[in-house]
C-alpha positions, -999 to 999 in steps of 0.1 A, spaced: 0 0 0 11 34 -9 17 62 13 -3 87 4 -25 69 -23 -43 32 -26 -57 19 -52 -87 -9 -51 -99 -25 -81 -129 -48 -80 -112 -80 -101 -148 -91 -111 -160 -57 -131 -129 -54 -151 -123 -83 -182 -91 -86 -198 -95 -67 -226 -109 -36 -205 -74 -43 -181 -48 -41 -211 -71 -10 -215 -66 7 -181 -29 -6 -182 -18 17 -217 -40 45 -201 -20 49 -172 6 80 -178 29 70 -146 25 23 -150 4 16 -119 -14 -6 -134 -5 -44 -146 -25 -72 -160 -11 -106 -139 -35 -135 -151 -59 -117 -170 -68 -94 -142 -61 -59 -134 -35 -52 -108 -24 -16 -92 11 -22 -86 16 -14 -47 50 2 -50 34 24 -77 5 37 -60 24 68 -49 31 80 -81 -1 82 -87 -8 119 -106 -48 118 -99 -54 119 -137 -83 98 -135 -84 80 -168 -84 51 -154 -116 60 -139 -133 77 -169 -131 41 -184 -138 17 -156 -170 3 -149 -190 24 -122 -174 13 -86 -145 -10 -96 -118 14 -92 -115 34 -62 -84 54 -57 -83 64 -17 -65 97 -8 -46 83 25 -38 119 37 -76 131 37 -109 112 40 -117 116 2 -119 87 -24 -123 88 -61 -142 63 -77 -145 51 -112 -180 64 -133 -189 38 -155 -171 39 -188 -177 72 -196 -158 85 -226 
């Protein structure tokens, strides 16, 4: 777990083909597909920029990116474009 940012993803809402998605999205490599499923890389979580593509093309709920230095959580909107 990051320091200042985790990352939960919901391994259930997000296929393999929507992972290798979120994974080329990613500006700063949090994100890797291990066994078809979508993985935030726990030594990455930091680096984190708060872009929120990932989220823009999640489904609704199965990313949530927790702010660890104030009670706020971001949380993936459904595959909006």
């Amino acid at each position: 777990m990051g320091l200042f940012i985790q990352i939960d993803v919901a391994q259930s809402e997000i296929g393999s083909e929507l992972a290798e998605k979120i994974v080329s999205l990613c500006p700063v490599e949090i994100f890797a597909v291990e066994g078809d499923q979508l993985h935030a890389k726990v030594d990455r979580e930091d680096e984190c920029t708060l872009c929120e593509l990932c989220l823009d093309a999640a489904p609704a709920g199965a990313l949530v990116i927790r702010k660890m230095y104030k009670d706020e959580q971001l949380i993936s909107r459904g595959g909006r474009p």
